[in-house]
C-alpha positions as CSV (number, residue, x, y, z in Angstrom):
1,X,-9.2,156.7,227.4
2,X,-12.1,155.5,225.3
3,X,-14.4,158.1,223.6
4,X,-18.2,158.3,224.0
5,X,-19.5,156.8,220.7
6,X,-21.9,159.7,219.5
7,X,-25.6,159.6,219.5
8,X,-27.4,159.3,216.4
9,X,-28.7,163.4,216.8
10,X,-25.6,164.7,217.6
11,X,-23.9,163.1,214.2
12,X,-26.7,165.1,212.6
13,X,-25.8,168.1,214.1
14,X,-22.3,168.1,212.9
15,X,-23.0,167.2,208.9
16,X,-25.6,170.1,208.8
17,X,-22.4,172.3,210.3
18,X,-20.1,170.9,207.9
19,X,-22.6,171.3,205.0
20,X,-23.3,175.1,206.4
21,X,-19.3,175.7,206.5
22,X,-18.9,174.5,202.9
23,X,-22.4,176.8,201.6
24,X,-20.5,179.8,203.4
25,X,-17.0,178.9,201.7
26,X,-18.5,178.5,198.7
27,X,-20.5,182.0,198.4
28,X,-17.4,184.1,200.2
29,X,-15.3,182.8,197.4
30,X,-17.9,183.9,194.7
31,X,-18.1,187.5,195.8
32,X,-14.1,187.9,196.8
33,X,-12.7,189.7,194.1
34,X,-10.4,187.8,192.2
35,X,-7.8,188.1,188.6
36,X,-10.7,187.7,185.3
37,X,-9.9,185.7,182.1
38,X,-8.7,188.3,179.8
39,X,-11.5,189.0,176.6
40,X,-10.3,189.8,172.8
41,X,-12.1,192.7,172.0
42,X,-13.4,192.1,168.2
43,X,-14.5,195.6,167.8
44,X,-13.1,198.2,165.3
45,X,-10.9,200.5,166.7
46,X,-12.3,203.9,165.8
47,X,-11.2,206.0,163.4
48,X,-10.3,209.5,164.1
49,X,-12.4,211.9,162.3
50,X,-10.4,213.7,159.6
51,X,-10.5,217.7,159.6
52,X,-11.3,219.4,156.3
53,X,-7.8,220.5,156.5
54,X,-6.2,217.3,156.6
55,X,-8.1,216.3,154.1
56,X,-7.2,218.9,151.8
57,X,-3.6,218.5,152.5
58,X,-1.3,217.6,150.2
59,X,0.0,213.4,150.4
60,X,3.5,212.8,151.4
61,X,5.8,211.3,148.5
62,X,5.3,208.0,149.6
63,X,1.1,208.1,149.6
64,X,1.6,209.4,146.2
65,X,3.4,207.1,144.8
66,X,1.3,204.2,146.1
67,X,-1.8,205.8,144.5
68,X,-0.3,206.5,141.3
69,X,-0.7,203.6,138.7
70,X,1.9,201.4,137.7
71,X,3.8,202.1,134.6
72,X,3.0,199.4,131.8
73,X,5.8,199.0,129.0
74,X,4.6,200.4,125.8
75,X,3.4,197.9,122.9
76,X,5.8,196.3,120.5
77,X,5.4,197.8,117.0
78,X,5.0,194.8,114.2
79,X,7.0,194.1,112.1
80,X,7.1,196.4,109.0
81,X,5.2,198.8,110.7
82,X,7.1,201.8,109.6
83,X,6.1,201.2,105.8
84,X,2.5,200.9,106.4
85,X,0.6,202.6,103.3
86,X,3.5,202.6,101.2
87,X,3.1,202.0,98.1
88,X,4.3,197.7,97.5
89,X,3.4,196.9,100.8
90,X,0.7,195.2,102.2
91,X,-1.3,195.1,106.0
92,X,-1.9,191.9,107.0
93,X,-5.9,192.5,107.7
94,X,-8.3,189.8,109.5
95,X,-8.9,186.4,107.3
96,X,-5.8,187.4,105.8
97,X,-3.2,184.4,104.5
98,X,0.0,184.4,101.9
99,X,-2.1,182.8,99.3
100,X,-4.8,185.4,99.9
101,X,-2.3,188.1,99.9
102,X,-0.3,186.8,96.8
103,X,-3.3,186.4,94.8
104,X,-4.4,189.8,95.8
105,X,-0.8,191.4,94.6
106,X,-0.4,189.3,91.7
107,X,2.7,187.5,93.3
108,X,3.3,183.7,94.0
109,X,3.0,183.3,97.6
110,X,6.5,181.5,98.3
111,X,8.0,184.9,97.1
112,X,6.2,187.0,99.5
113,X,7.5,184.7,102.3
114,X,11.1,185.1,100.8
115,X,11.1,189.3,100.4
116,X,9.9,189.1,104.1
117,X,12.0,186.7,105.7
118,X,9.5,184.9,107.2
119,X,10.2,181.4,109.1
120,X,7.1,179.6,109.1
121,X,4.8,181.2,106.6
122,X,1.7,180.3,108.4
123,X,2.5,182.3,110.9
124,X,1.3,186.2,110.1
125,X,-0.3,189.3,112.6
126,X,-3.2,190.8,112.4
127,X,-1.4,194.5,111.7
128,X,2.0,193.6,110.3
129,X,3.2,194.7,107.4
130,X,4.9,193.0,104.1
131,X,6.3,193.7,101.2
132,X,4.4,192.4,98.0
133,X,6.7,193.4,95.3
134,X,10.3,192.8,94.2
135,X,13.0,194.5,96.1
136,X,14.5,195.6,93.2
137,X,11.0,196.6,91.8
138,X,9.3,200.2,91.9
139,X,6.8,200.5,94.1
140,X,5.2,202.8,92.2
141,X,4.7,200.1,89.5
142,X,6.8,202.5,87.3
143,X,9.4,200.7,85.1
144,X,12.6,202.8,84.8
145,X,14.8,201.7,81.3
146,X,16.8,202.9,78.4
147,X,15.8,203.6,75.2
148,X,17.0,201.1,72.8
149,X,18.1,202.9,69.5
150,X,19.5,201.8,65.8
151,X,21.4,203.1,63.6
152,X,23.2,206.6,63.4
153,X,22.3,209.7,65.2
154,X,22.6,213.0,63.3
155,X,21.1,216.1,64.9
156,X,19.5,218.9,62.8
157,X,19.1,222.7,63.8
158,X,15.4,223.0,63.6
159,X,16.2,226.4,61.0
160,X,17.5,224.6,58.8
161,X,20.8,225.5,58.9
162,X,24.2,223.4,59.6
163,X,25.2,223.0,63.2
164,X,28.5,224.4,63.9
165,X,29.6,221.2,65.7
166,X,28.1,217.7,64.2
167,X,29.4,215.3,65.7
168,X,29.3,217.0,69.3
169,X,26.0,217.6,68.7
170,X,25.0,213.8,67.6
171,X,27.1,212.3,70.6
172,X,25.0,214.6,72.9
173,X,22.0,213.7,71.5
174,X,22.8,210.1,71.8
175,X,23.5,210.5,75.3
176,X,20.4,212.1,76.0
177,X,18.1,209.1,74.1
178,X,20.1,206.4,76.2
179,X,19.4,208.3,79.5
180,X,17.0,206.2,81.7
181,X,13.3,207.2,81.1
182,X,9.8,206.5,83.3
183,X,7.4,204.8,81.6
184,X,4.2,204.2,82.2
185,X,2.8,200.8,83.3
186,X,1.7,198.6,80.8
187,X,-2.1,198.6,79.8
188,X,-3.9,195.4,79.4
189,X,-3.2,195.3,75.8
190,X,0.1,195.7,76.0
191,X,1.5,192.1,76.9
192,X,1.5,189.9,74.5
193,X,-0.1,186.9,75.9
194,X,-2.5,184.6,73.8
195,X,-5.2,183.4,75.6
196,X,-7.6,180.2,75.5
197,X,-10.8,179.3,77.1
198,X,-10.2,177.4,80.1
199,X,-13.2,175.1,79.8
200,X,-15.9,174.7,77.1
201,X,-19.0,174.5,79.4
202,X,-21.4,178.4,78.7
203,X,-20.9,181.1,80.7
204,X,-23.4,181.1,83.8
205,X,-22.0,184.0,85.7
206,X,-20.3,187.1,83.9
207,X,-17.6,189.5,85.8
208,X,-18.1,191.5,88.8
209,X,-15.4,193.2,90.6
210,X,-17.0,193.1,93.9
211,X,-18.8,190.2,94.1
212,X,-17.7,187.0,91.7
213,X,-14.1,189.1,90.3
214,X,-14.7,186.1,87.5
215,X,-16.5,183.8,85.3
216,X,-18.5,181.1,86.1
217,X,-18.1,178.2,83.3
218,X,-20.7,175.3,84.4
219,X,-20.0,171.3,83.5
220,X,-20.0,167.9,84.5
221,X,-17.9,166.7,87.5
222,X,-14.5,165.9,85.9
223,X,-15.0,168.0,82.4
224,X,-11.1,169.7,82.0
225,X,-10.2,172.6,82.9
226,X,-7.6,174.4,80.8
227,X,-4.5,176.5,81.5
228,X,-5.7,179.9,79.9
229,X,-2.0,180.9,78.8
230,X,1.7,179.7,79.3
231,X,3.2,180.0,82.4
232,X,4.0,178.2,86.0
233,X,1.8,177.1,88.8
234,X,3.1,179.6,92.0
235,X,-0.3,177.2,93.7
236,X,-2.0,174.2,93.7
237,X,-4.3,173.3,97.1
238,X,-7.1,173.9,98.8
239,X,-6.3,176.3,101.2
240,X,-8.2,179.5,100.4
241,X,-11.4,180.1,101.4
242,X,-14.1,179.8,99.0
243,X,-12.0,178.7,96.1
244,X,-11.9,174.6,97.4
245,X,-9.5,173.0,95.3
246,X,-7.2,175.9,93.6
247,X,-5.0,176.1,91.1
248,X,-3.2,179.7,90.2
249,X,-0.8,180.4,87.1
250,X,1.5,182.9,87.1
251,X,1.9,184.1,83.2
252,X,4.7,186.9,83.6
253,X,5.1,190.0,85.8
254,X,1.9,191.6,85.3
255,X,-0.7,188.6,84.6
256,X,-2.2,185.4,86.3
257,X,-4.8,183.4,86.3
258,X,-6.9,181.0,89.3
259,X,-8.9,178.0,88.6
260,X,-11.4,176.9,91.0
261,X,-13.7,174.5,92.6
262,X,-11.9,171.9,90.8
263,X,-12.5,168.0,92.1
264,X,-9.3,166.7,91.0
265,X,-6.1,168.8,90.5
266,X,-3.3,167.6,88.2
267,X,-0.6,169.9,88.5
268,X,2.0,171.0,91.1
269,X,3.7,174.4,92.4
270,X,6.4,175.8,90.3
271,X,5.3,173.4,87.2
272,X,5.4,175.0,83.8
273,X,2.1,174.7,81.6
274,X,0.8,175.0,78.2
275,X,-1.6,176.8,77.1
276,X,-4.6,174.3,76.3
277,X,-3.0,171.7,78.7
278,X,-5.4,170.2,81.4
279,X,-4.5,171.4,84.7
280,X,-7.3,170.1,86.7
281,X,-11.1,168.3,86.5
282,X,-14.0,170.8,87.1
283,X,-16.2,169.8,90.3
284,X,-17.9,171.5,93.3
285,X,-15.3,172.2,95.5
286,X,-16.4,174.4,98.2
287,X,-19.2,175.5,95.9
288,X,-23.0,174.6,95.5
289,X,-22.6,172.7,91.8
290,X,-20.3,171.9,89.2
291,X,-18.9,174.9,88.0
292,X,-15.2,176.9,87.3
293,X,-14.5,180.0,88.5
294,X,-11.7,181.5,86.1
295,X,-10.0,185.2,87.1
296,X,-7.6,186.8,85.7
297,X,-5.8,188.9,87.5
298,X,-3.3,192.0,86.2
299,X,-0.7,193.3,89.0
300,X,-3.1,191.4,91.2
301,X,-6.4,193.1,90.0
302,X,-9.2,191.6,89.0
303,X,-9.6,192.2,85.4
304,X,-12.7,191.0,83.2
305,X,-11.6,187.8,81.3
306,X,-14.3,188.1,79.0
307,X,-12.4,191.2,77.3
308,X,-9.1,189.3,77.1
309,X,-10.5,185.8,75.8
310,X,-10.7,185.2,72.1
311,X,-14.5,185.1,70.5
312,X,-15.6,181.5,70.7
């Protein structure tokens, strides 16, 4: 059976019902209710407000120990610490090196290094502690030795009258002078040292413990400078601070003597000198002109060389 084709109107008809259908379907499924997306809530959650009693309670053992600070490990003492401000000990302070130091106690440097044990002698704290003197030496700078005597000991009552035992007596009395004794360091006049000018240029610059701790001896660039005394070079270099090119003689236990600003130095450490022999060239080494600055030094004090020198 063949269909009647439809007329153009009634075509029309049926897309405006379709069209209607789909408007309907369309707003029915918009106001059905249906499952929504779920949404992150990026709010705070609130805190509960704390009561003044739970605020005044005590924390658990495990709050506490969170709030309480960690323990840090205590310091490591230097080394030598335990004889700081003994007497023959030094305390390494800031600017501080072994030649410093060994100039300062009257000591050759290399020896300090030694009584300390030190590995690399460069290498010193700010702090730490060293020994400056002999280990076999006195601290106190007190020398401890018999007294040498001659001849024969006879012991007298002081009355006059004739002890009952002689020779007792004179053995005990011998004992007694050979007993060890303490005697007082030796004074600057004491050691026999004979001293020379160490250069013949005048004297710009007289002694001042504080500032110069020496004589200043002007000349040409290259004039000699002299060793003042006998004795051996404990340095010979340019590694002291405002001294440029150095040079320091050690003369015995209790004196020696530094040589500075030099332009040329002729010796090296542990050489033994003459007095009068030329050691070095005067120049301007770490200073402003040509000049030598001459100290000497007793026990590592600076002493005023002017007093010691002979009268030129």
């Amino acid at each position: 059976m063949k269909l009647p084709h439809p007329t153009p109107h009634a075509l029309t008809h049926r897309i405006h019902f379709v069209a209607g259908s789909l408007a309907l379907a369309l707003v029915a499924g918009c106001t059905s209710p249906t499952h929504r997306a779920p949404v992150e809530d990026r709010k705070p959650a609130a805190r509960p407000t704390a009561t003044p009693a739970a605020s005044m309670a005590a924390p658990t053992p495990s709050s506490a120990a969170t709030a309480s600070a960690p323990e840090v490990a205590p310091a490591k003492p230097l080394p030598g610490a335990e004889n700081a401000g003994k007497p023959g000990y030094h305390t390494v302070r800031p600017g501080d090196t072994l030649i410093r130091i060994g100039l300062d106690n009257g000591q050759n440097w290399r020896d300090v290094a030694r009584w300390n044990g030190l590995d690399n002698p460069n290498v010193i704290e700010v702090g730490q502690v060293l020994r400056v003197v002999p280990p076999a030496a006195d601290p106190n700078g007190v020398v401890v030795r018999p007294v040498a005597t001659q001849g024969r000991v006879e012991a007298k009552p002081l009355d006059g009258s004739k002890p009952s035992a002689p020779a007792a007596s004179a053995a005990a009395s011998a004992a007694a002078l050979a007993a060890p004794v303490a005697v007082a360091p030796a004074r600057e006049g004491d050691e026999e040292i004979s001293w020379a000018w160490p250069a013949s240029g005048p004297v710009t610059a007289g002694f001042d413990e504080v500032k110069s701790k020496g004589l200043a001896i002007t000349g040409r660039a290259g004039d000699p400078v002299l060793a003042a005394a006998d004795g051996r070079v404990v340095y010979a270099g340019s590694g002291l601070r405002g001294y440029g090119n150095l040079v320091i003689v050690k003369h015995n236990a209790t004196f020696l003597t530094a040589y500075a600003h030099n332009q040329t130095l002729l010796v090296k450490e542990d050489q033994a000198v003459r007095r009068g022999q030329k050691i070095a060239e005067m120049g301007a080494s770490d200073s402003d002109r040509v000049q030598l600055h001459f100290e000497i030094r007793r026990q590592g004090k600076p002493v005023d060389p002017a007093k010691l020198l002979p009268a030129r």
